[in-house]
LUMZAZA-876402 format. One record per residue (C-alpha): residue in one letter; x, y, z. Coordinates in steps of 0.2 Angstrom, whole numbers, padded with zeros to 4 digits, always signed. Layout:
% LUMZAZA-876402
AXYZ...
END
This chain:
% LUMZAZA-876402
X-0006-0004+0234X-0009+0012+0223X+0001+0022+0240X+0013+0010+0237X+0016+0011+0220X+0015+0030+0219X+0027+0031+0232X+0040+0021+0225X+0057+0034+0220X+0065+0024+0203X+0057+0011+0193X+0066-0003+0200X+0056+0000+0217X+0042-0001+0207X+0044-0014+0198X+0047-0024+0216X+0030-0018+0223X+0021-0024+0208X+0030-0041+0208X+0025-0042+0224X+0006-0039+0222X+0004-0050+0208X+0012-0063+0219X+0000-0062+0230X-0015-0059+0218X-0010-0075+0208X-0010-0083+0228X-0027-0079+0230X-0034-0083+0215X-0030-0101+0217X-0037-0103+0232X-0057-0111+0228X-0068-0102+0241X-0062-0083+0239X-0071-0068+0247X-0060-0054+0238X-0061-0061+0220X-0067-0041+0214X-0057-0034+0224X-0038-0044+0217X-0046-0041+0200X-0046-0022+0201X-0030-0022+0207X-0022-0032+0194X-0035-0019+0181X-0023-0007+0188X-0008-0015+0187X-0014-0017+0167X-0015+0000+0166X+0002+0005+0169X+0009-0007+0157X+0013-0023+0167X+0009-0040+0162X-0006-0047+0169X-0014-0059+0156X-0014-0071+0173X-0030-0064+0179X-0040-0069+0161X-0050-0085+0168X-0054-0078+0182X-0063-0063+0172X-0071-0078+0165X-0076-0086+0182X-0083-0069+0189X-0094-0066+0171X-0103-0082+0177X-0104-0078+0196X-0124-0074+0200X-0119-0058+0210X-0118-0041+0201X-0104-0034+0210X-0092-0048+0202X-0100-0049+0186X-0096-0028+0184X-0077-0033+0186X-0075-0045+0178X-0083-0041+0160X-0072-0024+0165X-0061-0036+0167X-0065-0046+0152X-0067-0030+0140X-0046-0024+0147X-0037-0043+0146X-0046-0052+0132X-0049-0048+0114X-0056-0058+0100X-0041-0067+0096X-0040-0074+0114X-0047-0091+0117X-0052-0089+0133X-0065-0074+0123X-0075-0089+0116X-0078-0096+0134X-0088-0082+0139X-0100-0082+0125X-0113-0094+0134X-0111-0081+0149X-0117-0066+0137X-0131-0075+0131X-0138-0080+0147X-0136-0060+0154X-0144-0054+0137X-0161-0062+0144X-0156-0057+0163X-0171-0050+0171X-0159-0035+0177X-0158-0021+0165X-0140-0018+0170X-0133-0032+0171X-0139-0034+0151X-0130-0018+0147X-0114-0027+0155X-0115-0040+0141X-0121-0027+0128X-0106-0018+0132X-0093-0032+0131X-0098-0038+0116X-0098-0021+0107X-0080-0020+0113X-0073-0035+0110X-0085-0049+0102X-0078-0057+0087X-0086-0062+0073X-0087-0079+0078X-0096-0073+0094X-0107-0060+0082X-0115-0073+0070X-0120-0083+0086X-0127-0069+0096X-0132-0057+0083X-0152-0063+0086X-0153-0059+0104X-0148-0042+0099X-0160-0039+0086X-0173-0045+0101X-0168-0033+0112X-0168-0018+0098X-0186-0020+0101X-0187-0019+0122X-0198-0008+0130X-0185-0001+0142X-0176+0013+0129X-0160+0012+0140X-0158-0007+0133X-0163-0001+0116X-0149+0011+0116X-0135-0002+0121X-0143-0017+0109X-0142+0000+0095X-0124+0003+0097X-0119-0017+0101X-0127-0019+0084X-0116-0004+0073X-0100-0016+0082X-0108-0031+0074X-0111-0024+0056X-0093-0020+0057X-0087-0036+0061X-0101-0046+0050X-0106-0035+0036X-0117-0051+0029X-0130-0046+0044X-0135-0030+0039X-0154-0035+0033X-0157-0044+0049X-0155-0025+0058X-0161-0014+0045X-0180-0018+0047X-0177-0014+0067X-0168+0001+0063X-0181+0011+0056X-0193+0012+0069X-0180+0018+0083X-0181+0036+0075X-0196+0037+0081X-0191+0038+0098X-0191+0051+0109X-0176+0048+0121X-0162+0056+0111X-0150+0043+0116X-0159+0030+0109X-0163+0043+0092X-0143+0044+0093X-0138+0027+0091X-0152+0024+0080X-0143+0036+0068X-0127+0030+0072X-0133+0013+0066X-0141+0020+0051X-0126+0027+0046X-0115+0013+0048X-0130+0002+0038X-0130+0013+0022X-0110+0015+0022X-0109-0004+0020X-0124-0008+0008X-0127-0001-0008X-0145-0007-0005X-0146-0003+0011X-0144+0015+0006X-0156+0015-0006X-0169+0009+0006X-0165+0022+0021X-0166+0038+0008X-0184+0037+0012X-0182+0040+0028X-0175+0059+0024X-0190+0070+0026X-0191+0061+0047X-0174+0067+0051X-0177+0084+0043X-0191+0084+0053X-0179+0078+0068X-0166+0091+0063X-0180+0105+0062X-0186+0102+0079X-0168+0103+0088X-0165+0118+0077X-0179+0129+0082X-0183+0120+0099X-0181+0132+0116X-0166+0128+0131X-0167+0112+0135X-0156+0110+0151X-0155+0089+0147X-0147+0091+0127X-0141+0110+0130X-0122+0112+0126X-0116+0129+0126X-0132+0136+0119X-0134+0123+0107X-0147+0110+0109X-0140+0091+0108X-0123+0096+0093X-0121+0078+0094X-0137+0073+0088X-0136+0085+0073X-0119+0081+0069X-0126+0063+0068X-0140+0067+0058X-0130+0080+0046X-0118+0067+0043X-0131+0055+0038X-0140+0067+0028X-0124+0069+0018X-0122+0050+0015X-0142+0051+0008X-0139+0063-0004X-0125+0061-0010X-0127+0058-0030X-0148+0060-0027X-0157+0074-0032X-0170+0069-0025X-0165+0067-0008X-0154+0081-0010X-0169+0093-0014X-0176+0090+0004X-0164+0094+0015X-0160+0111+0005X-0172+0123+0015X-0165+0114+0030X-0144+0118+0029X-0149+0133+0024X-0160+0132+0040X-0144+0127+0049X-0132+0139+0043X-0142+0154+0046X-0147+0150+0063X-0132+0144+0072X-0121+0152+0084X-0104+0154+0077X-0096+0161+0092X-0095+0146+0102X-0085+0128+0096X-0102+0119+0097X-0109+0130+0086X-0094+0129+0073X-0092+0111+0074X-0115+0110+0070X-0108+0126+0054X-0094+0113+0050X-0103+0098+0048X-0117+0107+0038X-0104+0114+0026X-0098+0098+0022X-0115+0092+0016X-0117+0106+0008X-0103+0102-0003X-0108+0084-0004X-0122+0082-0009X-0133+0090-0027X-0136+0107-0016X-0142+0124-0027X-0128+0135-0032X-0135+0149-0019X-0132+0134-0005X-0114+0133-0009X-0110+0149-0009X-0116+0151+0008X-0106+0136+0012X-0091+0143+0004X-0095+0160+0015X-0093+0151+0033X-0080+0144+0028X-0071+0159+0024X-0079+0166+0042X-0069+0151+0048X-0052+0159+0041X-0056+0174+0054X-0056+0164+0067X-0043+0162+0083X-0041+0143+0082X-0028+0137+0072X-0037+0123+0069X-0053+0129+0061X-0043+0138+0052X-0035+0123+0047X-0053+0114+0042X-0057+0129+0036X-0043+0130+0024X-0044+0111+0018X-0062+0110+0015X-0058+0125+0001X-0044+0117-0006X-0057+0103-0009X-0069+0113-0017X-0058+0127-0028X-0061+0117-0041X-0079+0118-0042X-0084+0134-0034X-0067+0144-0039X-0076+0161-0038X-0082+0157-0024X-0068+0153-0015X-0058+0168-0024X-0069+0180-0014X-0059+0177+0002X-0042+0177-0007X-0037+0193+0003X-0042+0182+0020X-0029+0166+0012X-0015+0174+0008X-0013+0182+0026X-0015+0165+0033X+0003+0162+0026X+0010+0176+0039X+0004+0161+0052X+0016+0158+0066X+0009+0137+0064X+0018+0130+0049X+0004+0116+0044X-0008+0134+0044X+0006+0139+0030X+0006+0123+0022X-0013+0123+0017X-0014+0141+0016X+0000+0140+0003X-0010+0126-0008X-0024+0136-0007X-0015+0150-0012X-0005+0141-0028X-0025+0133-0034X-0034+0152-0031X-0021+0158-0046X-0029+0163-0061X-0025+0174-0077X-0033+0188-0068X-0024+0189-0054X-0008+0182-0059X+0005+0199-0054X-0004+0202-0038X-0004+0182-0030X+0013+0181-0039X+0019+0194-0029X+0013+0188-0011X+0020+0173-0013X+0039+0179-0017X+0034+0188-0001X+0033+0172+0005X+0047+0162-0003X+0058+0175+0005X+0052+0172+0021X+0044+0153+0024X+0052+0138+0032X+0064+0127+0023X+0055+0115+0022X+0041+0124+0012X+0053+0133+0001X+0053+0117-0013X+0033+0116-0013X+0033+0136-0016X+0045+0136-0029X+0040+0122-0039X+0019+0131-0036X+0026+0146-0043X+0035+0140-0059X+0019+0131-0062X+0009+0146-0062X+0020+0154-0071X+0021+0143-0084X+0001+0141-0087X-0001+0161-0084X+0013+0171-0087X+0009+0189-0096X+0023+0190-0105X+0039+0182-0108X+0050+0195-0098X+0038+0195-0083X+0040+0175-0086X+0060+0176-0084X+0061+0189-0070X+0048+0178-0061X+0059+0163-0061X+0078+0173-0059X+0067+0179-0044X+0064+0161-0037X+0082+0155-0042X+0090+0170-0034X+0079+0167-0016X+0078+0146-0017X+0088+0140-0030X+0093+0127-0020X+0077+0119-0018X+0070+0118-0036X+0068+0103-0045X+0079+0097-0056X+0073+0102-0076X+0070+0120-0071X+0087+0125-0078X+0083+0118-0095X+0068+0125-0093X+0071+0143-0090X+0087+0139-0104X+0074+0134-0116X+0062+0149-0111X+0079+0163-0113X+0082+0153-0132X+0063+0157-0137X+0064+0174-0131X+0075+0183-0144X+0072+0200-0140X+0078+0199-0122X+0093+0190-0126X+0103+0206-0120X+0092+0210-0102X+0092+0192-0101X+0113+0189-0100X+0116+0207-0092X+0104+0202-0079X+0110+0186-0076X+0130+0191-0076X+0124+0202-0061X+0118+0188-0051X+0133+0180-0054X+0143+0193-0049X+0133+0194-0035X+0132+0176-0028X+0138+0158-0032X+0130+0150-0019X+0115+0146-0029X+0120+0132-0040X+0104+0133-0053X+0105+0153-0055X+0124+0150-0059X+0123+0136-0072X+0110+0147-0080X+0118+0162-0080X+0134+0153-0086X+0127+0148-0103X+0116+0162-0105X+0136+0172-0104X+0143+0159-0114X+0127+0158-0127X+0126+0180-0127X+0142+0186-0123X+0146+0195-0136X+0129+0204-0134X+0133+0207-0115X+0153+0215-0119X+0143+0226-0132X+0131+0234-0118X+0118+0241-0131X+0104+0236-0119X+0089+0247-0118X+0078+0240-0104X+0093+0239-0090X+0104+0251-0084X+0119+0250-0095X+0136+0243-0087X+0152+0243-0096X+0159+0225-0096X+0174+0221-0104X+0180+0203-0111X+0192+0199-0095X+0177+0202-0082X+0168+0189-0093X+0183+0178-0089X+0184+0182-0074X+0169+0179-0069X+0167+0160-0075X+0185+0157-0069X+0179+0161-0051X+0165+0149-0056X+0178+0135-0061X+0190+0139-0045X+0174+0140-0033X+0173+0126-0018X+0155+0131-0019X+0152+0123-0037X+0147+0108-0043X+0152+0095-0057X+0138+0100-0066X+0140+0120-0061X+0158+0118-0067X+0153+0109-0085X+0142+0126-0088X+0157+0138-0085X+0168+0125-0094X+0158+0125-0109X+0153+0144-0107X+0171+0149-0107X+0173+0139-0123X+0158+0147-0132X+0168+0164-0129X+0181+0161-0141X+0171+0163-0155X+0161+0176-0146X+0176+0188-0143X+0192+0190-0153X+0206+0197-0140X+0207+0184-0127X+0205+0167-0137X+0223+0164-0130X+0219+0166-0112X+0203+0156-0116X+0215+0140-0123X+0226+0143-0108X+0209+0139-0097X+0204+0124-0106X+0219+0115-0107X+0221+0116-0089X+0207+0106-0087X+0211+0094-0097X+0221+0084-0081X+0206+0089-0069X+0203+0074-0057X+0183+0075-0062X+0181+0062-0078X+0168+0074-0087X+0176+0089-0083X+0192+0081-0090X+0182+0074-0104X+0174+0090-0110X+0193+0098-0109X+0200+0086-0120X+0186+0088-0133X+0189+0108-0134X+0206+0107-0135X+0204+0096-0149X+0194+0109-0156X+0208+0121-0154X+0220+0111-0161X+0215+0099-0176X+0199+0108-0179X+0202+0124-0178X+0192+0129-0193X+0177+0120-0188X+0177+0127-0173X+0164+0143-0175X+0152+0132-0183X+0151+0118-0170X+0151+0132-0155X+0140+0143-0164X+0120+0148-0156X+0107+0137-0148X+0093+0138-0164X+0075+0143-0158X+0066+0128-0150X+0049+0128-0158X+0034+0122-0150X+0019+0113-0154X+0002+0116-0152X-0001+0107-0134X+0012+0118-0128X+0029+0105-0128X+0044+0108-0140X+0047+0097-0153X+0055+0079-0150X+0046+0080-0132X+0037+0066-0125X+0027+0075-0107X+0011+0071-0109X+0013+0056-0123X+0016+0037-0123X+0034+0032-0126X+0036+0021-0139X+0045+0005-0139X+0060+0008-0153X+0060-0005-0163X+0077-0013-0168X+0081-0012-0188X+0083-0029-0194X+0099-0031-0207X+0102-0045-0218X+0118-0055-0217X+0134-0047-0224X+0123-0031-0229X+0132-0015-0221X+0122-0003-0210X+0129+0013-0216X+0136+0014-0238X+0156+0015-0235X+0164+0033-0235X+0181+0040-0242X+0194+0042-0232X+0195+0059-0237X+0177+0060-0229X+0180+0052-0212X+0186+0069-0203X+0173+0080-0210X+0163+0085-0195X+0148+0088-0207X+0149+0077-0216X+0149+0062-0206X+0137+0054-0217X+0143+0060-0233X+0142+0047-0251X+0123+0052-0251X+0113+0059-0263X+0110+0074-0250X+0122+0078-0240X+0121+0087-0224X+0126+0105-0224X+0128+0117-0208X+0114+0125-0201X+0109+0131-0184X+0099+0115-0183X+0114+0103-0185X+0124+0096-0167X+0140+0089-0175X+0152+0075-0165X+0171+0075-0164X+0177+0066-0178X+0182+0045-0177X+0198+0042-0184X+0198+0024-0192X+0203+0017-0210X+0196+0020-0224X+0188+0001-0226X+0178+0001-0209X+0175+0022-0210X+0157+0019-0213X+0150+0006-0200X+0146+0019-0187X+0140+0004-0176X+0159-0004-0177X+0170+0006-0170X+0180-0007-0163X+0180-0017-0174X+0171-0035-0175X+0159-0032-0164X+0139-0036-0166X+0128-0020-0162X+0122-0020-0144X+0103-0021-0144X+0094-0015-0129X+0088-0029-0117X+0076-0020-0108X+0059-0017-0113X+0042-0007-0102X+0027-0012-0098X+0016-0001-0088X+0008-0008-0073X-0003+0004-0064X-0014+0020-0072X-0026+0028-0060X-0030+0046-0055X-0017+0051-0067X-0004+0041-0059X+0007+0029-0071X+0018+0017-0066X+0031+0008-0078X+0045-0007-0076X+0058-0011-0087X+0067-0026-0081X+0084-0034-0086X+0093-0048-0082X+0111-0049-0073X+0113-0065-0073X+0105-0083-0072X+0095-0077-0057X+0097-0059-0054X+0085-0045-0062X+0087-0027-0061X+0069-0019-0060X+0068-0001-0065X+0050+0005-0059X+0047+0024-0066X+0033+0035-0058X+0023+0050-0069X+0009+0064-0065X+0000+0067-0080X-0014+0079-0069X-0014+0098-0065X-0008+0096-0046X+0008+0093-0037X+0011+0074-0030X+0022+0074-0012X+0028+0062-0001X+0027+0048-0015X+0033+0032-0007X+0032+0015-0017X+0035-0002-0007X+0037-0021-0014X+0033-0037-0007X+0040-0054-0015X+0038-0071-0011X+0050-0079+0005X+0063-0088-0005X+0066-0071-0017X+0080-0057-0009X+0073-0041-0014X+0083-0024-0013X+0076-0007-0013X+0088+0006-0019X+0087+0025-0015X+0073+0032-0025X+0077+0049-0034X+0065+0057-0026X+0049+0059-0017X+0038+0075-0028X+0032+0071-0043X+0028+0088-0050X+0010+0090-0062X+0007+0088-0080X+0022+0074-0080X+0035+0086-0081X+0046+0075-0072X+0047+0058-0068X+0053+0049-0053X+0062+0032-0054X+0066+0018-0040X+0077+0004-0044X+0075-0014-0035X+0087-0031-0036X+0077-0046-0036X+0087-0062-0033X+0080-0079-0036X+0090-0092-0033X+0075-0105-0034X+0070-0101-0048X+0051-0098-0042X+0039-0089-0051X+0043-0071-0049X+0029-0060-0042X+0029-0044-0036X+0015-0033-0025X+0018-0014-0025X+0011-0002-0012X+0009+0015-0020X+0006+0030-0006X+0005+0050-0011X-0001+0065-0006X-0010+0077-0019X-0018+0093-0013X-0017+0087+0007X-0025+0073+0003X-0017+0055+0006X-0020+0042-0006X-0012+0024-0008X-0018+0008-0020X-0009-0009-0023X-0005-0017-0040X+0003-0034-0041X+0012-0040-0054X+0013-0056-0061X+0024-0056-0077X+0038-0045-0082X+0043-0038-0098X+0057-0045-0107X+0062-0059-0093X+0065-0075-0100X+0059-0093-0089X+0077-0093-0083X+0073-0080-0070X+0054-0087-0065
END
């Protein structure tokens, strides 16, 4: 049959050959009296194992369990453990078969049944077997012990509820002297303390035997039965350090007497070989685990960073993660082998560059801020698209915590926007805007920088909309060229112009590109005084332009040009100094803080929001709430609006300028729904119609790290339509400098009460997390919608 098969030239031939066989296989096993039962089964085993249906030959896995002759028997629980599994009826029919072999007088044919019921006994079949396994964890024959050891680890799994009846049985298999028994032993152990709390508590006495176990495979001679490589039984001490790390973790105790040992087994193990790294690797990780002395960890930290030099990509890879774990604890340790990290981001593999870059964005300090700042523009230059947002968005970061001065701080990020400004979030343009206001004194190296950039290229959308306000902001300083710290360049009003009509006229620029130069060409006219015409003659021709804001802005300024002339200089006049506050935000910022809900002002019946203004007083720009006892006078902290012309009896109700209508309050109100690991999540609902509900849920990162690859998925009940819109992104960058929304639809015609399950999934520092939050009530929905 397996000739056959192979030989077969397309799939249609095979499928033939194998219709076939399994026609003449389900012949036979109708037939009562049949000699090749074993033999049709193994066939059809085959047959299973290269994809085709052959859920026919279950019951007669069933009638060969309970044929008397060991030959069947082997088949057919192969048979058994590769067509059935616990949600198969026919799986319960061969529990009285399991029972009966557990007490066969063959050794074998017990570790048949052993074996199928570790693989696929239920819980049902758990609970009513579970006592014949405890009897055979205390068989003479340590081959049995073995299997009943690793049936039982199966049956905790499936019934934690049973633990205590194996963890009186399980101590005294460590003990033994047959590492395979010692091994499932351990393995059962493990999986005892991992699901009881109490469990635990009763195995940490058991830590000076299995240093004593570890000791003697550690220092024992070559043993040609355990040997691997030099190593005697790595399995065994993997086992055993893995189960030393769940003892101590959080015990002081416990932790103090496995010390000498770790440091026992980092000092005495081969390196050279993958056994012996995969004995170093496990050790360092209960190192790290556990309440080990300071001296312990270093050395931890130290074979890790041996690890970096290694020729595998992969333990470089471990190497790499188990840092990134632990920079936050042992950072000078791990800043020893700084040197060895940044060259891992010259790797050829790109997940090697991934963690080497995380590593290399948590290693920067104060200290050695220039020198790690300048590898990884290095690095931005060179690295894969796909890293150049992570980069970028790591390095404003640092820049931000640990800049040494302000114009370090600028030529870092122009850097970063000249290289990937393409990839950079969103609020780095008002950022570095903001960062350009504060910094006075570079005003001038600032704008005559920048104006070379955009001379240079106008592909990088972020560099350009800076560089466009900073020339609309400093122009006059830039046509002056008195700046000391860069080469002077004579720059006359018309390259100005020039240069932000090629900005306007560019295919490359965006909307928003286009706004800046707008608005930047605007500024100008009250920055220089020859070219004010040309600068009009600009504006107005955007004032037909297809794009609304663009058209919009255009109107506005020629409305400056034409009624307001004279107001003109003070409305255009410098961005004033943002201050800053003590935690580091400007003034009117909310990163870091809760939002307030505004509260609407409540107005009595016929009383007038705003005292009534002269008519002579409705165009003055700055005066727009003139009649008070303090009127507002220009400064560089006032924004002024274009003036509403109305008449003089409605010119001081702001909130009517249509007249007759009621003030529109805001229908939506938050509520925040999730707040854990410095992940918050708000909703703000509002209703479209009697059972329609817009829900806005909005994402924050209030920690010091980077969030990537955040995903949120919702469930509602069957008769509710629900429809997830785009979200605006997947990086939630740290310190909530940004947030990240995702709108979803709700429709509910039945008017059911409304409830919501939302899966949350992230990454933070390689490591995945994900939680669920339900919600049951939402904020501002009235019954109509539930």
């Amino acid at each position: 049959m397996i000739r056959a098969i192979r030989s077969a030239r397309t799939q249609c031939e095979e499928r033939g050959v194998i219709q076939r066989e399994c026609a003449a296989i389900r012949a036979q096993f109708r037939q009562a009296d049949n000699g090749g039962r074993s033999h049709n089964l193994a066939k059809l085993l085959y047959v299973h194992m290269l994809g085709y249906p052959a859920h026919f030959g279950q019951m007669e896995c069933v009638r060969m369990i309970a044929s008397p002759r060991y030959s069947e028997k082997r088949v057919g629980y192969l048979g058994a453990m590769m067509l059935l599994d616990e949600k198969q009826d026919a799986s319960l029919l061969i529990t009285n078969s399991i029972k009966n072999d557990l007490s066969h007088s063959s050794q074998y044919v017990q570790s048949l049944a052993l074996c199928t019921l570790a693989c696929m006994g239920s819980a049902e079949m758990c609970r009513d077997l579970a006592p014949e396994i405890d009897r055979l964890l205390r068989a003479s024959n340590s081959y049995i012990r073995k299997k009943a050891a690793l049936c039982a680890v199966h049956i905790v799994r499936k019934v934690p509820d049973l633990w205590e009846l194996f963890a009186t049985a399980a101590r005294p298999l460590l003990a033994e002297k047959n590492h395979g028994v010692l091994h499932s032993a351990v393995v059962l152990i493990t999986e005892l303390c991992e699901r009881n709390a109490e469990t635990l508590e009763r195995f940490r006495k058991i830590v000076p035997d299995l240093v004593q176990i570890m000791k003697a495979l550690v220092i024992s001679g070559y043993s040609p039965e355990h040997d691997v490589a030099g190593v005697s039984d790595p399995f065994l001490q993997v086992r055993i350090l893995r189960l030393l790390r769940i003892l101590g973790h959080n015990n002081e105790a416990a932790s103090d007497a496995m010390n000498d040992l770790l440091a026992q087994v980092a000092t005495n193990t081969d390196s050279t070989k993958t056994v012996g790294n995969a004995v170093l690797y496990e050790t360092v990780l209960t190192v790290l685990d556990i309440k080990s002395e300071s001296g312990l960890r270093v050395l931890a930290v130290n074979i890790l960073g041996r690890f970096l030099l290694n020729n595998d990509r992969n333990i470089r890879y471990i190497a790499m993660t188990s840092l990134q774990k632990i920079v936050g604890t042992d950072h000078n340790a791990v800043q020893r082998h700084r040197g060895t990290i940044v060259d891992c981001l010259k790797d050829q593999d790109a997940s090697v560059k991934r963690r080497a870059l995380d590593l290399s964005l948590a290693l920067v300090s104060a200290t050695n801020i220039r020198s790690m700042m300048k590898e990884l523009l290095i690095f931005l230059s060179s690295c894969p698209p796909e890293l150049k947002a992570q980069a970028a968005s790591g390095i404003f970061n640092a820049a931000d915590r640990y800049a040494p001065s302000q114009r370090w701080h600028i030529d870092t990020i122009l850097h970063v926007l000249t290289t990937a400004a393409g990839d950079v979030r969103d609020e780095t343009v008002p950022n570095l805007i903001q960062l350009i206001t504060n910094a006075s004194e570079l005003h001038c190296y600032t704008v005559h920088k920048l104006y070379r950039a955009l001379l240079a290229d106008i592909s990088q959308q972020s560099l350009v909309q800076v560089a466009c306000w900073c020339v609309g902001e400093y122009g006059d300083l830039l046509v002056r060229g008195e700046c000391r710290e860069i080469e002077p360049v004579e720059v006359t009003e018309d390259d100005v112009l020039d240069a932000l009509e090629t900005v306007l006229q560019s295919h490359m620029s965006s909307p928003a590109t286009r706004g800046f130069a707008l608005t930047a060409t605007m500024k100008l006219s009250t920055r220089i005084t020859d070219n004010v015409d040309r600068i009009r003659k600009i504006v107005s021709i955007y004032g037909s332009c297809i794009d609304v804001e663009l058209q919009q802005r255009a109107v506005e300024y020629n409305a400056l040009f034409k009624k307001y002339d004279h107001m003109r200089a003070a409305v255009l006049e410098r961005m004033p100094v943002i201050e800053k506050n003590a935690s580091g935000h400007a003034y009117g910022d909310t990163a870091g803080e809760t939002v307030k809900e505004i509260q609407p002002v409540k107005v009595k019946q016929g009383e007038p929001l705003l005292p009534q203004l002269p008519a002579n007083q409705v165009c003055d720009l700055l005066d727009l709430l003139g009649g008070s006892e303090n009127p507002l006078q220009p400064s560089q902290h006032s924004t002024p609006h274009l003036p509403i012309n109305t008449a003089s009896t409605a010119g001081g109700d702001l909130l009517d300028l249509l007249g007759g209508l009621e003030p529109i309050r805001p229908s939506a109100t938050t509520m925040t729904v999730y707040e854990k690991n410095g992940v918050t999540l708000t909703i703000s609902c509002e209703r479209q119609s009697d059972s329609g509900l817009t829900v806005t849920l909005t994402a924050s990162n209030s920690t010091d790290s980077d969030i990537s690859s955040f995903t949120l998925q919702a469930a509602v009940p069957k008769s509710v339509q629900l429809h997830m819109k785009a979200p605006s992104g997947d990086y939630l960058p740290a310190e909530a400098t940004a947030k990240l929304t995702q709108v979803v639809v709700l429709n509910n015609p039945n008017k059911v009460n409304l409830k919501m399950r939302i899966r949350i999934s992230y990454t933070r520092l390689g490591s995945a997390f994900q939680d669920t939050v339900q919600i049951d009530s939402f904020p501002g929905v009235t019954a109509a919608v539930h």
